[in-house]
N, C-alpha and C positions, 0 to 999 in steps of 0.2 A: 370255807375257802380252801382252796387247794394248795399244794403247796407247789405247785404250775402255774396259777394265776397270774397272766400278765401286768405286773404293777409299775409303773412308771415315776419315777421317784425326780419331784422338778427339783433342780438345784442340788446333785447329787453329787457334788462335788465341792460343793461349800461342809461348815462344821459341821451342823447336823444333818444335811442331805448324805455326808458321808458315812455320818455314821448310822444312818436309818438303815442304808445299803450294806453295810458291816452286819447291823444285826440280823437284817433279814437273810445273809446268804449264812450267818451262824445256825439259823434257825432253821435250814434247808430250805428255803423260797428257792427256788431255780431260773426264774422269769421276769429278770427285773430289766429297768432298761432306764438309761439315761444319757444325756445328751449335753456336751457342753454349751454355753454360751456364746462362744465363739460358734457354733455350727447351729446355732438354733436362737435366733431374737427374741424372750417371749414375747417381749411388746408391740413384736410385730403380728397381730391378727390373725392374716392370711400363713404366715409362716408356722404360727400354731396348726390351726385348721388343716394343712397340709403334714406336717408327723403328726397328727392324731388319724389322720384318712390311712397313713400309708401303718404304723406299728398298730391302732385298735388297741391303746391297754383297756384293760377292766377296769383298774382300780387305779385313782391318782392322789398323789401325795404330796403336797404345795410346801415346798421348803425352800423354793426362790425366794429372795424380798434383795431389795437396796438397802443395807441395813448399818448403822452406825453409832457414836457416843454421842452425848450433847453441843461438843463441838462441829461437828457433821451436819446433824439436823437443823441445830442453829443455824448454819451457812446456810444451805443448800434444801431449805423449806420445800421449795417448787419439786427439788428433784423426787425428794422423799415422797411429799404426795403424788405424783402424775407417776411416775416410774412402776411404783407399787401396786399402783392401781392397774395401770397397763397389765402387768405380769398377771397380777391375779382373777381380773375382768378374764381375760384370754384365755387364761386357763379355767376357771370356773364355768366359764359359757358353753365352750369347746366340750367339755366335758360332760355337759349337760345335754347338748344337741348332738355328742356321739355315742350316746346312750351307758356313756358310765353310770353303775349304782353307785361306787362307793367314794368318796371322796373324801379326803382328809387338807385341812388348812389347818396353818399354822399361824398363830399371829403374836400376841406379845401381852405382857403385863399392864405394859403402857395404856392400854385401850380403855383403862378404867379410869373414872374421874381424879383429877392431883390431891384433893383431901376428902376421899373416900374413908368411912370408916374401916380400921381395918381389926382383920384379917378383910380382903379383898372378896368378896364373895360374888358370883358367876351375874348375878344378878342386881347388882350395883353398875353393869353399862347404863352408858346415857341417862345417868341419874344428874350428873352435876356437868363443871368445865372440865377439861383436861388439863395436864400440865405445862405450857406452852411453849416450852424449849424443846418438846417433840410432839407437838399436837401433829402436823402433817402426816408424818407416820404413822401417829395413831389413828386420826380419822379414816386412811388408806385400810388401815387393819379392821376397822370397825366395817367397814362398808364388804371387804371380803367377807366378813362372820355375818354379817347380815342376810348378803347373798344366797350364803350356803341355810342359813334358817329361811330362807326365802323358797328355795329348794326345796328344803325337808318337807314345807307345808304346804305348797302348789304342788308340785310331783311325786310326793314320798317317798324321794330317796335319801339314802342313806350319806347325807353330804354332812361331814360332824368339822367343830371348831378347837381345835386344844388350845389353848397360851400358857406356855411357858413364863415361867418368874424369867431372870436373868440366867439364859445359859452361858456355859463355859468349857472350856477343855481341849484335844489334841485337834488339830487342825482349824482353832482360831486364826483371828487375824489380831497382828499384834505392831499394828501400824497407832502411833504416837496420835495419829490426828485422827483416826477414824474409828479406835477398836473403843469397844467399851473399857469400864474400868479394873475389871479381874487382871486382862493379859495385857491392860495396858500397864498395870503395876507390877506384873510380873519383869516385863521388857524394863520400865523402870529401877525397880532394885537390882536385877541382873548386871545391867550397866552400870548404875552408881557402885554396888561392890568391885563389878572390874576396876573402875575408875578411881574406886576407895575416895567416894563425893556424897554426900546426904542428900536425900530423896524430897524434890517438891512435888507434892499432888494439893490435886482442887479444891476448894472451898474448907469448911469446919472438919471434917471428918465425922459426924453428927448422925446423916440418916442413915437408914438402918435400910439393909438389904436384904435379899434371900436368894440366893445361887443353887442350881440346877447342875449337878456334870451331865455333860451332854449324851453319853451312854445311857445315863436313864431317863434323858428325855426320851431315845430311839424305843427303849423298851417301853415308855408310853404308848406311841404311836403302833405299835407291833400290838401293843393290847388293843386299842382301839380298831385296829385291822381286822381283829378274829376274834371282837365281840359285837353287837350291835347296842353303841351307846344311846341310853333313850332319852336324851337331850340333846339340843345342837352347840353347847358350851361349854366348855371342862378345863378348869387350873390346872396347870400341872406344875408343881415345886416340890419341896422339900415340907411347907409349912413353920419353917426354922428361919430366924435370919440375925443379922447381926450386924454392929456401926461399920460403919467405911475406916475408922479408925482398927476397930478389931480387925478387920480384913485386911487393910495394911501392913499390921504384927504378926500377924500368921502369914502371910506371904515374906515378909521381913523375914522371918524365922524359915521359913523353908528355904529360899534362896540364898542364906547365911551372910544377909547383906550386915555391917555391923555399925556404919553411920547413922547420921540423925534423919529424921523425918520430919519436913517442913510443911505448913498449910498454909494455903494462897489463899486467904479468907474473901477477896476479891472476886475470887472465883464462883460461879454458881455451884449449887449443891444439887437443885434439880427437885424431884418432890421429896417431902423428908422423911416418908414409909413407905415400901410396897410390901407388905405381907402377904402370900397367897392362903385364902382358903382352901384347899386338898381334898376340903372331908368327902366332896360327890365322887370323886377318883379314889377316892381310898372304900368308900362304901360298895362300890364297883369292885375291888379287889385289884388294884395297883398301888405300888407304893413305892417309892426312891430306897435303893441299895448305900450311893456311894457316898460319905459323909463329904464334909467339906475339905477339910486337910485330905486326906487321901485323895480328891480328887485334884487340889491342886501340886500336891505331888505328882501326881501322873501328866498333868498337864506342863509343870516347869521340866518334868525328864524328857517330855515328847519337845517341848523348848529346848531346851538344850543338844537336843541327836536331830534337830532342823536348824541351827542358828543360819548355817546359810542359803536356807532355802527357803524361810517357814514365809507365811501369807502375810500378805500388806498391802490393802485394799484404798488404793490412790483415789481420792475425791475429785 
């Protein structure tokens, strides 16, 4: 691949779409091209089909989704699946009939059964049910990774799947009703410190998570760009994870929030492991840099030098 190759990067303006396009222009790409949402529907069909006639990228990189917490997917079931689907239908198809080889989807951890054994492994989809506080999501995501294997084996190209554990980091959204739980507890103890009030979050504190900073998701996808992966599925985490409770104390401690911490046992907890398996991505020769604390340091400083501007994605 050159380092001219027209790559078009969908959602390049969301967290990781931003920082896909970070690292590629670090790593001398000079060709990249994206489009906002306001100037470009993807769920509109024909409006796809017309920017892919008129730019021709090479290579595309699916980083749109309608994306959100348990309370979101909860609400707003329909949107989650029909929205995601639109986006990534449009784009996958488009991409196929304008003669792209390479294609990159991105979809999510979610997509594997709620009590899958774990460590998660690639090959655990559609073995069991899903979790059903984000099933719509997930099924949306299953049916793009399908697609793109669907590709790989009718046409032979080079259409690959990565899912991310839980990513995180600068250019979240750190809106109360719709962000997940890392930047929603960030915004959390941020304000309870100002306020000097103790902190309520959801349910037990109990499952156990694993978080991704979203720089090396990007360095994921940049390897998958200028290798040819030879399967249509790949984890991509840490392979580390830790309670909701630990990730509260270490966010507590970085934010130097100093009240109590309260659980709304009421609350759903959601599935109570997601472990990724790594090993096919690390046998490949990728592997995550930035640990946890240091990444949500960089993540509460970039919070902090955006307090009045930073994203908050209204449902």
């Amino acid at each position: 691949m050159q380092k001219s190759t027209k790559i078009y990067i969908a959602g390049h303006n969301g967290m990781v779409g931003s920082a896909i396009w970070r690292t590629l222009i670090a790593k001398g790409y000079t060709n990249l091209i994206g489009i906002s949402s306001k100037q470009l529907d993807l769920k509109n069909q024909q409006a796809v089909h017309d920017f892919f006639a008129t730019e021709k990228p090479e290579i595309v990189i699916d980083a749109a989704a309608k994306v959100g917490g348990i309370l979101a997917n909860n609400d707003f079931p329909y949107q989650f699946l029909m929205e995601n689907m639109l986006i990534q239908n449009n784009l996958i198809d488009t991409a196929l009939q304008s003669g792209v080889e390479k294609f990159i989807f991105l979809g999510s951890s979610c997509i594997y059964p709620k009590l899958a054994p774990q460590p998660l492994k690639e090959e655990y989809l559609l073995t069991d049910s899903l979790e059903p506080t984000n099933e719509w999501y997930a099924i949306a995501k299953i049916t793009g990774v399908k697609a793109c294997q669907a590709i790989r084996k009718q046409f032979n190209k080079d259409y690959v799947s990565l899912m991310p554990t839980n990513l995180y980091g600068t250019h979240d959204n750190f809106d109360l009703n719709s962000s997940h739980v890392l930047p929603a507890m960030i915004r959390k103890f941020h304000e309870a410190k100002k306020n000097s009030e103790p902190v309520e979050l959801w349910g037990s504190g109990t499952p156990m998570r694993e978080f991704l900073f979203v720089d090396d998701m990007a360095e994921a996808v940049v390897f998958a760009l200028e290798n040819k992966l030879p399967e249509y599925l790949y984890n991509v985490g840490t392979g580390e994870d830790l309670t909701i409770k630990q990730l509260a104390k270490t966010i507590q401690k970085i934010t130097r929030h100093q009240g109590e911490i309260v659980w709304d046992a009421t609350k759903p907890d959601g599935t109570p492991r997601k472990l990724m398996d790594v090993s096919k991505m690390h046998a490949l020769g990728w592997k995550h840099k930035i640990q946890l604390e240091e990444g949500i340091q960089k993540t509460y400083d970039w919070f902090l030098e955006n307090l009045d501007r930073y994203k908050e994605v209204k449902l």
